[in-house]
N, C-alpha and C positions, 0 to 999 in steps of 0.2 A: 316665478319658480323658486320655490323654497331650497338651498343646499343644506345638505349634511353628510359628514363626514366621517366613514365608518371603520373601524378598525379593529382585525384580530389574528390570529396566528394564522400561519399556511398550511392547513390541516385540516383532513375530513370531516370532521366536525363543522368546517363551517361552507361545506357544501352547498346549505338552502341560499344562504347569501349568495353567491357565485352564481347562481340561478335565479334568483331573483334580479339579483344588479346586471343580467346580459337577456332580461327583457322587459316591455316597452310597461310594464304595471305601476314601477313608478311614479315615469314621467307623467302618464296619464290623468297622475292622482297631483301634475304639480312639483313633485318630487324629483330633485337631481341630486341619487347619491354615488358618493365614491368611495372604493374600498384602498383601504391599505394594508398591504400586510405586516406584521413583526414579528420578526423569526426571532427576537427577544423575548418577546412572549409578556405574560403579566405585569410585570414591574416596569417596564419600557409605556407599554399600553398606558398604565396609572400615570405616568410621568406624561405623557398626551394628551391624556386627558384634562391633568391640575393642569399645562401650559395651555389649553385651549387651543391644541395642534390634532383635534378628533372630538366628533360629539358622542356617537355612541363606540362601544368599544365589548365583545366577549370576553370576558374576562371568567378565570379560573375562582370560584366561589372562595376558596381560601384566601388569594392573593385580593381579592374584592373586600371583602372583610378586615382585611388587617389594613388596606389602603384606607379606608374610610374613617378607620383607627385613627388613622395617621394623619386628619382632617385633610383626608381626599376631597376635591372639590366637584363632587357627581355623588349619584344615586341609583341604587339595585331597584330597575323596575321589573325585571320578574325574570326566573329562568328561564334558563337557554336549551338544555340539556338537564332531563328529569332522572337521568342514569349518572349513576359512578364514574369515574372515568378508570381505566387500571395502569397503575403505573409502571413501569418495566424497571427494576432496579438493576444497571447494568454495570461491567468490569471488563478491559481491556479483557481482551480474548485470552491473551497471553498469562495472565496476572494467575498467582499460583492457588489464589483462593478457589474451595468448594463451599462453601457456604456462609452465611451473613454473619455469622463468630467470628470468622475470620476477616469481616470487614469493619468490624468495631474499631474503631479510633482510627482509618481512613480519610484522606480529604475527601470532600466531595465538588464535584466540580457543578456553577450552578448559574444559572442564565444572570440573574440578578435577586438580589436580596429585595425580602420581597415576592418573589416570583414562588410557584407551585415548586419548581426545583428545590427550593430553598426550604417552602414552609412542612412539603412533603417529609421531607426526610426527618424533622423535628416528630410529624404526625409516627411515621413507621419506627424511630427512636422509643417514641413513648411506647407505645405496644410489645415491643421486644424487652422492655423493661431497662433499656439504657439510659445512662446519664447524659440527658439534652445536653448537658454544658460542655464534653469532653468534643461535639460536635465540632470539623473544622471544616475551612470551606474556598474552594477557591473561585471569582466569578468568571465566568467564559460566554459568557452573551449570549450566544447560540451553540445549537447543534455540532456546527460546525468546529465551535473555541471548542467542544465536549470533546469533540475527536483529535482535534489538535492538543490540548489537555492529555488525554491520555498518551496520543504517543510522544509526548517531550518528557512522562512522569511527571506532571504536576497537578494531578487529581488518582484516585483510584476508584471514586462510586460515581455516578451516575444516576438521578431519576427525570425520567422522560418518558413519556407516551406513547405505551408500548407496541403499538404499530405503527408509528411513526419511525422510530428507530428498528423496524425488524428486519429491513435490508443489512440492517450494517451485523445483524445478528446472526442473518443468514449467511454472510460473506464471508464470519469469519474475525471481522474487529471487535465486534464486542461479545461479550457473554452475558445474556440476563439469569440472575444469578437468584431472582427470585423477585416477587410482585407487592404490590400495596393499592387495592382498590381504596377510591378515596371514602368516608363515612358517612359523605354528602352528596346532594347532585351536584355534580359538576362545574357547571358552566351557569354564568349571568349574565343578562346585558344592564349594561352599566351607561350611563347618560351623564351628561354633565348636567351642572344646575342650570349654568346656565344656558342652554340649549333646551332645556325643561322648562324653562322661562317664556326663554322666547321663540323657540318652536315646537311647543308641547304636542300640536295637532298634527303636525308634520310625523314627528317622532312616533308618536303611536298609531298612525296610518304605516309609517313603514316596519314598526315592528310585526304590524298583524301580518301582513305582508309574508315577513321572513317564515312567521308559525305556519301562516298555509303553504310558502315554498318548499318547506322541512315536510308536511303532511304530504302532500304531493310527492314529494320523491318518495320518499317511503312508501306508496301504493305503486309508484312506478316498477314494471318488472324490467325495466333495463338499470336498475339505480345501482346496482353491483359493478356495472361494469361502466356506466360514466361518473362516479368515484374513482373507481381504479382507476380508469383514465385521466383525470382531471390531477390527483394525485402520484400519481405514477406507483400505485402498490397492486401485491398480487391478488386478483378477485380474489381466492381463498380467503384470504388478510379481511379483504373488506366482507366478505362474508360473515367471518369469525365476528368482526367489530361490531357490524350492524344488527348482530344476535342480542347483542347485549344493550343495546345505543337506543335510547329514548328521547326524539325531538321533544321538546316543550309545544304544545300546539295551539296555548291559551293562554293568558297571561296569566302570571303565576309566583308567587309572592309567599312559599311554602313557610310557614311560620315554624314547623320543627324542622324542617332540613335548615334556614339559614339559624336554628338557636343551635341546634347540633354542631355548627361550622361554628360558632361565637365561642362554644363551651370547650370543644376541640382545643380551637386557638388559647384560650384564656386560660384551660389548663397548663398547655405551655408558657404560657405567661408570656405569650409573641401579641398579648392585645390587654388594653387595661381589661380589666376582670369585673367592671359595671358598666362595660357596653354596653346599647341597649337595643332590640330588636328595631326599635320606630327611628334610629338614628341611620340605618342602613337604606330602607326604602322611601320610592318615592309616591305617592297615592295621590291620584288625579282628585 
């Protein structure tokens, strides 16, 4: 029985997995994997992966890219999610601002440097036409540091996944104050090397695996409400999300969506600026 060890955020997004790993498709194929989740999100994930504490891992295509910058020790075998993902820019409920003027030179509060939190806010900087550099930043791990962060005053923006945070929107803690779809597809899975080494065949039986899990749900007409359930958000939410949410159903290796993510980055100068597309992926 071959193991592998899988790891990504606790969020709808990675529904097909959760449905694949709680039936017997795997094992059948030989296959014994486990999931783990981090609610740190991307930059924790990359730190898993270089330690060889997970073999595959979803990772957020920006946070993927700069990690491999960063002689990440794994490789983009193909996307995960062929849709944007949209970010929620959010602000303590309370906080006197109406608009993103008024949040210019702000801390932001962010899972880990690194992380989509982090590289996000550089991306939505650029396009508003501000100075990357005046950026500040405080790390809060999770969701959770995000909320605790705001009410001690020690951040005042927020970028996070906008329905994943919309309870707390609806509640009344925070206020999204305005969005940032990202300018890429989203999500990748990401492998280590050495697990691409030494269980290449393993690895790519279970990725095909996850793309028919993903296509499946998505013809399923109950898929609305075992998300919402599995998640605990309001069918509407998952309705709205899955409007826009495109599983990857093949493997997929989009050569303008990761050069888009490369050029993104390198205009910020968050990645050296002679990256190179063949240094990201991995090709059986």
């Amino acid at each position: 029985m071959e193991t592998l060890r899988v790891g990504g955020v606790p969020e709808h997004f990675n529904m097909p997995w959760q449905l694949l790993l709680q039936s017997p498709k795997l094992t059948k194929k030989g296959i014994k994997a486990s999931w783990q989740d981090f609610k740190s999100g991307t930059g924790a994930m990359i730190k898993a992966l270089n330690e060889n504490e997970i073999d595959i891992a979803m990772l957020l295509t920006e946070g993927a890219v700069k990690g491999i910058d960063n002689g990440g020790r794994y490789k983009i075998v193909s996307f995960y999610v062929d849709s944007p993902l949209i970010w929620g820019i959010h602000i303590p409920a309370t906080a006197p601002y109406q608009n993103m003027e008024e949040v210019k030179g702000k801390t932001y509060a962010i899972s880990n440097y690194g992380s989509g939190s982090h590289l996000m806010s550089f991306v939505d900087a650029q396009i508003r036409g501000w100075r990357t550099e005046d950026l500040k930043f405080n790390t809060v791990s999770t969701l959770e540091g995000a909320r605790k962060a705001f009410r001690e005053n020690q951040a005042e923006v927020f970028y996070w996944e906008k329905f994943t945070t919309k309870k707390y929107v609806d509640s009344g803690e925070f206020r999204r104050i305005a969005e940032c779809p990202t300018p890429y597809a989203c999500f990748v899975i990401c492998v280590t090397e050495k697990a691409l080494k030494d269980k290449e065949k393993a690895v790519y039986a279970t990725i095909k695996e996850v793309f028919k899990a993903g296509k499946k749900l998505y013809k399923n007409p109950d898929r609305i409400a075992i998300i919402a359930d599995h998640y605990q958000l309001k069918e509407k939410d998952v309705e709205d999300w899955l409007s826009a949410t495109k599983w990857t159903t093949k493997f997929n290796l989009d050569k303008k969506s990761l050069k888009k993510a490369i050029k993104t980055l390198a205009s910020l100068n968050l990645i050296q600026p002679d990256l190179k597309y063949k240094r990201l992926i991995w090709k059986k």
